[in-house]
RODORO-517068 format. One record per residue (C-alpha): y negated, z negated, x negated; residue in one letter. Coordinates in nm, 3 decimals. Each point is the difference from the previous one (the first is absolute). Last residue first. Layout:
// residues N
Y;Z;X;A;
...
//
This chain:
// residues 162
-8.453;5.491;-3.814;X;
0.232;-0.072;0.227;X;
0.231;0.232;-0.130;X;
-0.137;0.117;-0.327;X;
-0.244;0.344;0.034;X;
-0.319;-0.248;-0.083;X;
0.183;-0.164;-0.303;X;
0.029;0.331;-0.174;X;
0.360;0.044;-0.008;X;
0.138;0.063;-0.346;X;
0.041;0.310;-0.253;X;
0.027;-0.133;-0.397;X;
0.374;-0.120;0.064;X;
0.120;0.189;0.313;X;
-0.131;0.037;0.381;X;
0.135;0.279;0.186;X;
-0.187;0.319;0.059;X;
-0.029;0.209;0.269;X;
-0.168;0.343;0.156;X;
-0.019;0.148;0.321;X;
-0.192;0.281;0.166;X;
-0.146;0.157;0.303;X;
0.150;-0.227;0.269;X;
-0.100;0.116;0.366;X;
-0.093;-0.187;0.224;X;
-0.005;0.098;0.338;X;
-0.154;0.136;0.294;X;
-0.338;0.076;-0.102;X;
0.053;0.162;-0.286;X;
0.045;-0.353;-0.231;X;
0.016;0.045;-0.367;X;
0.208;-0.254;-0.194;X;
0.027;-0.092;-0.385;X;
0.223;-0.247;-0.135;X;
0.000;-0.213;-0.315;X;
0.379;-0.167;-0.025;X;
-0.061;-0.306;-0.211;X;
0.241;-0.191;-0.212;X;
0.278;-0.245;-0.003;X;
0.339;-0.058;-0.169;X;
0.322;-0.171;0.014;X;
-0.099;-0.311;0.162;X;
0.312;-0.229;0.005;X;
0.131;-0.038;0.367;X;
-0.226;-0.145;0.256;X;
0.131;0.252;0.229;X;
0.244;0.214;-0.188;X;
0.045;0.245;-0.226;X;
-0.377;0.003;-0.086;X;
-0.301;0.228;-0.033;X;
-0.334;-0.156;0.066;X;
-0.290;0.226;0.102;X;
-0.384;0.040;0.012;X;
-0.128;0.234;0.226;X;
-0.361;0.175;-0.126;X;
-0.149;0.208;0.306;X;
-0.219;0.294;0.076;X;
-0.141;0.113;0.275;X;
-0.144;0.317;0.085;X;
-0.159;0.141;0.366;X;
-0.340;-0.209;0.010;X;
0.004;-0.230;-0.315;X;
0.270;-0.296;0.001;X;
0.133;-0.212;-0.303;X;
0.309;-0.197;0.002;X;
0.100;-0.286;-0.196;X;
0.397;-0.098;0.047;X;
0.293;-0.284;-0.059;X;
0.348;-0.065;-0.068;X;
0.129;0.316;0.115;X;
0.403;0.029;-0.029;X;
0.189;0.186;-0.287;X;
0.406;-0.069;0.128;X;
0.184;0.032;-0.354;X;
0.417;0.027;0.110;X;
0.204;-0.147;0.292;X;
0.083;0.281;0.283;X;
-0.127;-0.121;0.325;X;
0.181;-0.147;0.316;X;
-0.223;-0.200;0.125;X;
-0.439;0.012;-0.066;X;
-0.196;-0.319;0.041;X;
-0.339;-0.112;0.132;X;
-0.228;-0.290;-0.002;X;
-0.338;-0.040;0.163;X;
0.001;-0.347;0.126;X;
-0.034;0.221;0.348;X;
0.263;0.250;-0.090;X;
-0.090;0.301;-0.244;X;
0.137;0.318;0.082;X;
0.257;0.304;-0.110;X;
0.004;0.295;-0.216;X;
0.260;0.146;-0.192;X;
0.060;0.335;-0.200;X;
0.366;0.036;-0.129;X;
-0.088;0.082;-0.272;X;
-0.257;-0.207;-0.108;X;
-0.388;-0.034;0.154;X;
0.132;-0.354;0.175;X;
-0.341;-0.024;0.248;X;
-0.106;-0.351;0.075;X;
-0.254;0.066;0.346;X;
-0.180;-0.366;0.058;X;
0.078;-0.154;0.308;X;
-0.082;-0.340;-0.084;X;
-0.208;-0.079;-0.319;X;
0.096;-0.325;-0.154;X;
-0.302;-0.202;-0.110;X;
-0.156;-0.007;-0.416;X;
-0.296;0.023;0.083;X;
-0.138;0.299;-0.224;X;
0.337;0.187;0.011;X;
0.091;0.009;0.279;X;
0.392;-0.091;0.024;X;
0.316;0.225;0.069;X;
0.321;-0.180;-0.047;X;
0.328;0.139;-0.173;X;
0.346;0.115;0.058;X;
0.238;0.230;-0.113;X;
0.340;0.003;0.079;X;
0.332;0.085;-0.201;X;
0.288;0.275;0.043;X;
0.249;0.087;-0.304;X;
0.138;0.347;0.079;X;
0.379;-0.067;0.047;X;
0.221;0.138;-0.260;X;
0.149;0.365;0.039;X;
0.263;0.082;0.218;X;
0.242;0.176;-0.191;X;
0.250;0.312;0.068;X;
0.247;0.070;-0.301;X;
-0.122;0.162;-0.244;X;
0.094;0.386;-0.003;X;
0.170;0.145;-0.298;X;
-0.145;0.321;-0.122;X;
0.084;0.333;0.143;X;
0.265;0.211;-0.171;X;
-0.066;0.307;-0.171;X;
0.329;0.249;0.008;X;
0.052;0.092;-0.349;X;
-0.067;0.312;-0.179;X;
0.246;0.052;-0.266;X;
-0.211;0.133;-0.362;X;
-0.115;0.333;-0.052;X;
0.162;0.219;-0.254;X;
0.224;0.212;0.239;X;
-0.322;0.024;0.277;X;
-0.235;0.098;-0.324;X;
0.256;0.250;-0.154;X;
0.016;0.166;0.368;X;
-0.362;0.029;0.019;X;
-0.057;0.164;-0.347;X;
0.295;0.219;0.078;X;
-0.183;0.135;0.334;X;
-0.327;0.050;-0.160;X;
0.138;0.212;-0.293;X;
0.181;0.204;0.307;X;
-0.323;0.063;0.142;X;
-0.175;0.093;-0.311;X;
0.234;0.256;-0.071;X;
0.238;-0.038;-0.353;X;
-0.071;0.165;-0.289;X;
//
């Protein structure tokens, strides 16, 4: 009977014998260098009026709350507009209630998405919002949304202008 050793030492010669050529891996083809297409830019643009009498409301803050974040000011007929944006849905705040009690607040926003300004109207809903204010700031303690579909509309109060 053989040694265990020497067992070992056949069984690992038979397998380098009976294994098959190793070849030499080779790296996949590289593309060739592309520059990839142009972002499509576009503007956004809107006017900012009060809601109970209808007038523009100059230097009102619009904040853009997509990435990148945005914020600029009304002018005196109370328009604004964004350059240089990324097209796709832009949500923006067609009208508010809020309510007021010592340190909370809490407030309904009603929004329009679109792809553009005047666009078709993709969808709307409410964002319900609670803040709590420490004397420094407000704080936002939750938020919750829902967008208006057959069986859930606006109540006529929440509609802008209404």
């Amino acid at each position: 009977m053989a040694p265990r050793p020497l067992l070992a030492l056949a069984a690992t010669l038979l397998l380098v014998l009976l294994a098959p050529p190793l070849r030499a891996q080779t790296a996949p083809p590289v593309p060739p260098e592309s520059t990839p297409p142009p972002v499509p830019r576009a503007a956004l643009q809107g006017k900012v009026v009060d809601a109970t009498t209808g007038q523009p409301v100059p230097e009102a803050h619009v904040t853009l709350r997509t990435a990148p974040r945005a914020e600029t000011v009304t002018d005196t007929n109370g328009e604004f507009r964004f350059e240089d944006r990324i097209p796709g849905v832009h949500e923006i705040e067609v009208s508010r209630r809020e309510w007021h009690f010592g340190a909370i607040a809490h407030v309904l926003s009603v929004y329009e998405a679109r792809r553009a300004p005047g666009g078709e109207l993709l969808r709307r809903g409410v964002n319900s919002l609670q803040f709590l204010n420490d004397g420094e700031r407000w704080w936002i303690l939750s938020c919750v949304w829902d967008n208006e579909r057959e069986g859930v509309a606006l109540p006529k109060d929440l509609e802008p202008g209404g």
